[in-house]
C-alpha positions in Angstrom: -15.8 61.9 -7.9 -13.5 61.8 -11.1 -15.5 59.6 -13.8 -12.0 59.3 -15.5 -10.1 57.9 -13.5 -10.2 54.1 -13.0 -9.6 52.1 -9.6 -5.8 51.3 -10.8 -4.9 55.0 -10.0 -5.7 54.2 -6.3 -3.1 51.5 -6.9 -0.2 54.2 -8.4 -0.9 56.1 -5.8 0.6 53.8 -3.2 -2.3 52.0 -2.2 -0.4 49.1 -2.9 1.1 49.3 0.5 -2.5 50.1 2.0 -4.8 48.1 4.3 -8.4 47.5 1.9 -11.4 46.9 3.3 -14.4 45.9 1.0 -17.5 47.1 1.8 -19.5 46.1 -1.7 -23.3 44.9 -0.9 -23.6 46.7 2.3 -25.3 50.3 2.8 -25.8 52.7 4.7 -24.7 53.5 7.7 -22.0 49.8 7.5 -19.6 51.1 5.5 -19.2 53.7 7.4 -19.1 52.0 10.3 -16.6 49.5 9.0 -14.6 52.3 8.1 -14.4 53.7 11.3 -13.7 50.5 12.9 -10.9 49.5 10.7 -9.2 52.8 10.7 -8.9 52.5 14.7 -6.4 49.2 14.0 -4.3 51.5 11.8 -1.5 53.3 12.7 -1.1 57.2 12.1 0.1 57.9 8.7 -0.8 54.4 7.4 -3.5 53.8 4.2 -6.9 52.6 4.0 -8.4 51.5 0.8 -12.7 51.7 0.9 -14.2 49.9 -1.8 -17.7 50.3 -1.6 -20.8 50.0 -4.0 -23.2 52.0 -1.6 -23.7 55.6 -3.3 -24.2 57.3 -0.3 -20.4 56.4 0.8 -19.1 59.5 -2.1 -21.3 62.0 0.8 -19.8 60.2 3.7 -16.9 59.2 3.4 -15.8 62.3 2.9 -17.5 63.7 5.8 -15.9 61.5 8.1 -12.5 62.3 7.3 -13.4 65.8 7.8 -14.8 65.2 10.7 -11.9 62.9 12.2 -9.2 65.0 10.6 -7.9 62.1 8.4 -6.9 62.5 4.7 -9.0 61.1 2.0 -6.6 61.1 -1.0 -8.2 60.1 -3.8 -12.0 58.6 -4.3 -13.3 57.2 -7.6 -16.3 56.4 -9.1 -16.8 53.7 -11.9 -19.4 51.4 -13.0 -21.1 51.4 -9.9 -18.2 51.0 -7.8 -16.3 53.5 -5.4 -12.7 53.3 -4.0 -11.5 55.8 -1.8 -8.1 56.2 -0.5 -7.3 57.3 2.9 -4.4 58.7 5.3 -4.9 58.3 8.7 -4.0 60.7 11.1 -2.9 61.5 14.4 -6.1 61.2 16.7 
């Protein structure tokens, strides 16, 4: 996670255009689990914008996209928060 970066870089990255789904106040395993629900109604090459405020989401998050072969583009840490921008990919 980049401490110096703020959530408004997601945003000049083209998250703009991106689906968000806001996971803050739920923990482990849900956001996760919303993740992978919401990135099923998505089409291939589309964004998803996590926010989430569970810490454990900066170890899986990433681990999912590896996992599922989808692109996590940027993720961000600040004041307690975590935004994570991901490319989905052909499944």
């Amino acid at each position: 996670m980049s401490n110096s970066k703020n959530q408004s870089d997601i945003e000049d990255r083209g998250a703009g255009e991106a689906f968000e789904l806001d996971a803050s106040g739920l923990f482990c395993p849900e956001p996760v689990m919303l993740l992978h629900n919401k990135i099923r109604d998505i089409e291939a090459g589309q964004l998803l914008k996590l926010i989430a405020t569970d810490p454990s989401t900066s170890r899986d998050v990433p681990k999912f996209c590896h996992f599922l072969g989808h692109e996590l583009l940027e993720s961000i840490e600040k004041d307690g928060s975590f935004a994570y921008l991901i490319r989905k990919v052909e499944s």
